[in-house]
C-alpha positions, 0 to 999 in steps of 0.5 A: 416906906419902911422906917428901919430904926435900929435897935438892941434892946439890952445889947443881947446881939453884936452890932454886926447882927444887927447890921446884917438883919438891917441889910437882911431888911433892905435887900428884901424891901427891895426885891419886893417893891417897897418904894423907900427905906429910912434910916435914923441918926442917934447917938449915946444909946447905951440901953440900946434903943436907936443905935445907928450914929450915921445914916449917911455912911449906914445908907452907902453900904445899902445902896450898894446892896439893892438896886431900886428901893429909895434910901432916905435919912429919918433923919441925919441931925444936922445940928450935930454936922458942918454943914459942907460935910453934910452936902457933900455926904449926902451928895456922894451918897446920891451919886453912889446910889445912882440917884436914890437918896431921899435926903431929910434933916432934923434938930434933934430929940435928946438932951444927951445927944445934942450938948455933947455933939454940939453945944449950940444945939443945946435942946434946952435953948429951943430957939438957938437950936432952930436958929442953928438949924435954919442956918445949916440947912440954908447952907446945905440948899447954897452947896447943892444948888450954887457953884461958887458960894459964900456965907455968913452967918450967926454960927458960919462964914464961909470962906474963912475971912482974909484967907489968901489963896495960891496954889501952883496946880489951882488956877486963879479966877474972879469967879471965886477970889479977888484976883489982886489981893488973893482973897478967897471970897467963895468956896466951891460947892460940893459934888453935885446930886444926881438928881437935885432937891429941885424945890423947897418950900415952906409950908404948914401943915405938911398934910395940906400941902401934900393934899394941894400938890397931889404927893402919894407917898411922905415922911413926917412927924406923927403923933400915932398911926394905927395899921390897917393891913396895908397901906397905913391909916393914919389916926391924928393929925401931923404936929409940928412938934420934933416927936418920933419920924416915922416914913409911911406909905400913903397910897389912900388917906384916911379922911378923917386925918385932919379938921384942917382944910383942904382936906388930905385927898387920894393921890397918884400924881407922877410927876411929884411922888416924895416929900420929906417933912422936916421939923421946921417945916420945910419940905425938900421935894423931888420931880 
């Protein structure tokens, strides 16, 4: 995959060159069989450094450019989202784009990013941040997989408490209200994906995972890579720490990636070809 993180150091070019090189970028990716291009989420950078504040939005005017290539987020900082807007972003995305989305979350880097986006997200309250995350996330998992849901949480309810709902053109039912009192107790979920994460799960380390469940090509978070020609070799092990992402095509591993047992094995399972490592550690796969 090709990690297109946009940039204008000193703001020497107008932001529409730099979003024409990105399409530039894409549209080539696609025509010459790159399995994924990903984009990241950054906000307030006046040296320029890591200039696109939407991957989602960024994503959408790709898909509509290109024709095969996957398009994924590195990552949309759903710390700085409602949850509801992100599922049904993220849902619309994969529907504009014929099922192309490869969706991966974050918590978040810089300090100035997230106290002004969301002061819950606050970078210097690490375990608050996680706890927002957790939450999001789960909430997102609830609208791409349920048709009615509910929640309630540290940071979200949903629905509204006591909300009455009558709508002449909106038909009662028990599957989401209280027929006798009128009270909304579930909200629908959004659009639904073209093709659904169908499996999450949590694990550590990603590598090992990827190693047992035969995955051939991955998104994580790394301390270096050093490139080999190509494909890439990677020269440390994945942390668990929140560093820079950085997607990569894994289609022969270096033995040497990691002490850590089983150890990464060449891969070129069919059936399981995408993993998205978020900084949790939870893991949204496609099949």
């Amino acid at each position: 995959g090709y990690f297109c993180n946009s940039t204008n150091w000193g703001n020497k070019k107008t932001y529409n060159q730099i979003l024409n090189e990105i399409r530039e970028i894409a549209t080539y990716c696609d025509q010459n069989d790159w399995d994924s291009i990903w984009f990241s989420e950054h906000h307030f950078s006046h040296e320029g450094m890591e200039i696109c504040p939407n991957p989602i939005l960024l994503s959408s005017d790709i898909a509509a450019r290109t024709n095969k290539i996957r398009i994924g987020q590195a990552a949309s900082i759903i710390t700085f989202w409602n949850p509801i807007r992100a599922a049904e972003d993220i849902a619309l995305l994969d529907q504009l784009s014929n099922g192309r989305v490869e969706a991966g979350v974050g918590r978040g880097i810089y300090g100035r990013e997230a106290l002004n986006m969301n002061a819950d997200a606050d970078m210097k309250d690490q375990a608050k941040n996680f706890r927002l995350f957790e939450e999001t996330l789960t909430i997102i998992k609830k609208a791409w997989t349920e048709k009615f849901f509910n929640h309630q949480g540290e940071f979200y309810t949903y629905p509204a408490p006591n909300f009455e709902w009558e709508h002449d053109m909106s038909p009662p039912s028990s599957e989401f209200m209280d027929l006798d009192t009128k009270i909304l107790e579930k909200i629908e979920s959004p659009i639904s994906l073209e093709e659904s994460l169908v499996e999450l799960k949590r694990e550590r380390p990603s590598c090992n995972f990827a190693s047992i469940e035969t995955i051939n090509c991955s998104f994580g978070i790394l301390k270096s890579v050093s490139r080999v020609n190509s494909p890439v070799t990677i020269s440390s092990e994945l942390t668990t720490a929140l560093v820079r992402p950085f997607a990569v095509r894994l289609r022969h591993f270096d033995p040497e990636l990691t002490t850590r047992s089983p150890p990464i094995r060449a891969s070129h399972s069919p059936m399981v070809t995408r993993i998205a490592d978020m900084s949790s550690g939870d893991l949204a796969i496609r099949q």
